[in-house]
C-alpha positions as CSV (number, residue, x, y, z in Angstrom):
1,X,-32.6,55.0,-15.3
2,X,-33.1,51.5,-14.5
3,X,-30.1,50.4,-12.1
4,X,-29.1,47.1,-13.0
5,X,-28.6,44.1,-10.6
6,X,-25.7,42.8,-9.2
7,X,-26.1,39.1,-10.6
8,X,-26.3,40.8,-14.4
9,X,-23.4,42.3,-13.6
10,X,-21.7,39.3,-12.2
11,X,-22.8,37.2,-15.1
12,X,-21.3,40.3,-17.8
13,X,-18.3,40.1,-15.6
14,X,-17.9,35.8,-16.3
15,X,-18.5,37.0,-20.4
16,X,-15.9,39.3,-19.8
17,X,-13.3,36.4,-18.3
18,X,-14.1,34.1,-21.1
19,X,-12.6,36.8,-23.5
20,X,-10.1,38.0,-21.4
21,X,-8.7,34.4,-20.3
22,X,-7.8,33.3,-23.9
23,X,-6.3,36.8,-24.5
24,X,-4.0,36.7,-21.4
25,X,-2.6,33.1,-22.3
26,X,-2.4,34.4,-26.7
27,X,-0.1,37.4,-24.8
28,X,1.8,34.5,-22.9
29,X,2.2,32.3,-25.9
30,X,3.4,34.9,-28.3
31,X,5.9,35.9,-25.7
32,X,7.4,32.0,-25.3
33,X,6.0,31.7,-21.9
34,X,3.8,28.5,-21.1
35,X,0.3,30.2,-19.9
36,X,-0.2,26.7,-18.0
37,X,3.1,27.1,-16.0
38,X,2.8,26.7,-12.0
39,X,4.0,29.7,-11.4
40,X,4.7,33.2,-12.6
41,X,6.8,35.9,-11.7
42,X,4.7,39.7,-10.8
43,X,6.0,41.0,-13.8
44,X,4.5,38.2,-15.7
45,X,1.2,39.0,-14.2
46,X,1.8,42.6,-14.8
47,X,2.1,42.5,-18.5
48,X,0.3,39.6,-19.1
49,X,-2.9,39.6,-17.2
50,X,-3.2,43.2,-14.9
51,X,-2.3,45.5,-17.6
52,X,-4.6,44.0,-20.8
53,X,-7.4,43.5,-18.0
54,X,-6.6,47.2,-17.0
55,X,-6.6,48.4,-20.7
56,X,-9.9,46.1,-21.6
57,X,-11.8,47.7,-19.1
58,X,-10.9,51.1,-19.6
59,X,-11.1,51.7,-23.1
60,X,-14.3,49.9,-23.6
61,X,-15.9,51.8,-20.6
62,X,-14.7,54.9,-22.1
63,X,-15.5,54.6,-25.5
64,X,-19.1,52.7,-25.5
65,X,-20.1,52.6,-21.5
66,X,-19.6,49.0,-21.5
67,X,-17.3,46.3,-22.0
68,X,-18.8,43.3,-24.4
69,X,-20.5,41.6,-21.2
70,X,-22.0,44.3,-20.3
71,X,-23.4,44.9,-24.2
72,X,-24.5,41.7,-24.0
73,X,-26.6,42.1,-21.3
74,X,-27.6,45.7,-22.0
75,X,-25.6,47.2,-18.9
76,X,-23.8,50.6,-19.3
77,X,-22.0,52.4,-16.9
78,X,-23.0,56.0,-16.6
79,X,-21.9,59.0,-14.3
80,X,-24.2,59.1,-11.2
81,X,-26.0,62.6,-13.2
82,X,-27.0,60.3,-16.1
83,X,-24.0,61.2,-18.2
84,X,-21.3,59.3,-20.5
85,X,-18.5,58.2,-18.6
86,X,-15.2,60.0,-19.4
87,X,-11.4,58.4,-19.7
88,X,-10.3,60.1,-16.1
89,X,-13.5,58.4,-14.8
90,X,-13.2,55.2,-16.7
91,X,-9.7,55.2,-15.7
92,X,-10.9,55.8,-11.8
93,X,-13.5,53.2,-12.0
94,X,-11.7,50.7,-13.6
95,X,-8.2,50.4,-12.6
96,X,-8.1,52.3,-8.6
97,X,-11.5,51.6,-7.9
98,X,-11.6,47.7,-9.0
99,X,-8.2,47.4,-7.3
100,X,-9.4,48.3,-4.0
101,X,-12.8,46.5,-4.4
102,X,-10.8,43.0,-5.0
103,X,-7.8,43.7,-2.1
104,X,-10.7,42.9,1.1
105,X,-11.2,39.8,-0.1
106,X,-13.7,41.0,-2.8
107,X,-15.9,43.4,-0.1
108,X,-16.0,45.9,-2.6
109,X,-17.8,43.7,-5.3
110,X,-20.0,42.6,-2.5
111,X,-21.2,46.3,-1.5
112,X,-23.3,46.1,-4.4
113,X,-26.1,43.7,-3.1
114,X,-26.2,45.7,0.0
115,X,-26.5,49.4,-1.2
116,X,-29.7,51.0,-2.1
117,X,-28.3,52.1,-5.9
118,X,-26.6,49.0,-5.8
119,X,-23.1,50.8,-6.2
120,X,-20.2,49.0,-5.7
121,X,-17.0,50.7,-4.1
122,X,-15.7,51.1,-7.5
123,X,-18.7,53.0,-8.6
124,X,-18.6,54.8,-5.7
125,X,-14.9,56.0,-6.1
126,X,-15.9,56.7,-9.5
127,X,-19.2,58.4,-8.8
128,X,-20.9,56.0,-11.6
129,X,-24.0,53.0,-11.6
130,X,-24.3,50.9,-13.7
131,X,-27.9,50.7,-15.3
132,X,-30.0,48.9,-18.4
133,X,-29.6,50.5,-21.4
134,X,-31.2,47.9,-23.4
135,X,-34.9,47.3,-24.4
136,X,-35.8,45.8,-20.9
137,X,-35.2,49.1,-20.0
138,X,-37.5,51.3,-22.0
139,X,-40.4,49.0,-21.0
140,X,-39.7,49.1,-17.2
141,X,-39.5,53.2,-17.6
142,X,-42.5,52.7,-19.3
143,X,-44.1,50.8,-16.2
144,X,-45.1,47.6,-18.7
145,X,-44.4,44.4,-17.2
């Protein structure tokens, strides 16, 4: 397994936003509420942005190992024994363990560039990396340049 680095997962993280953005303001639309409004109340964040985020993440880490950003890229997020990820450890990864990686002004997300398997807290709750899966992959297994 190739682990991947923390700027491809950054960047799969941005591709990520740019669908996720337009989905959270569609949500705020449909339900009459201006997505450009100054402000918005928790619950409007809750149903709006935290909970599609939440489900986003989850379910596309669950069912393929990787959200589109991460396909793009040829990421996947496996357990740290090679394995698929599950829902309980999708679930762990995506919604607890991202939650307390942003809350210390993003520390969490940081971790990655620091540790040697480039784990994030997240991952670490989770007990998962996040490695190439793509072509790039099979040639740097195979030692080719």
């Amino acid at each position: 397994m190739v682990i991947a680095s923390p700027w491809s997962r950054l960047v799969a993280s941005l591709i990520d936003g740019l669908i996720l953005v337009p989905l959270s303001f569609l949500l705020m639309a449909l339900a009459g509420i201006s997505p450009l409004a100054q402000t918005t109340t928790f619950v409007q964040d809750l149903l709006f942005n935290w909970i599609p985020s939440w489900a986003y993440y989850v379910i596309f880490t669950a069912l393929y190992g990787a959200t589109p950003g991460k396909m793009a890229l040829g990421l996947k997020v496996v357990r740290t024994d090679g394995q698929p990820v599950d829902w309980l450890t999708a679930f762990m990864r995506e919604v607890v363990g991202k939650t307390l990686s942003t809350l210390p002004l993003l520390l969490g997300y940081l971790w990655a560039f620091f540790h040697p398997k480039r784990q994030a807290w997240h991952d670490l709750i989770a007990d998962t990396l996040v490695v190439r899966s793509g072509p790039a992959s099979a040639r740097s297994e195979e030692g080719a340049p």
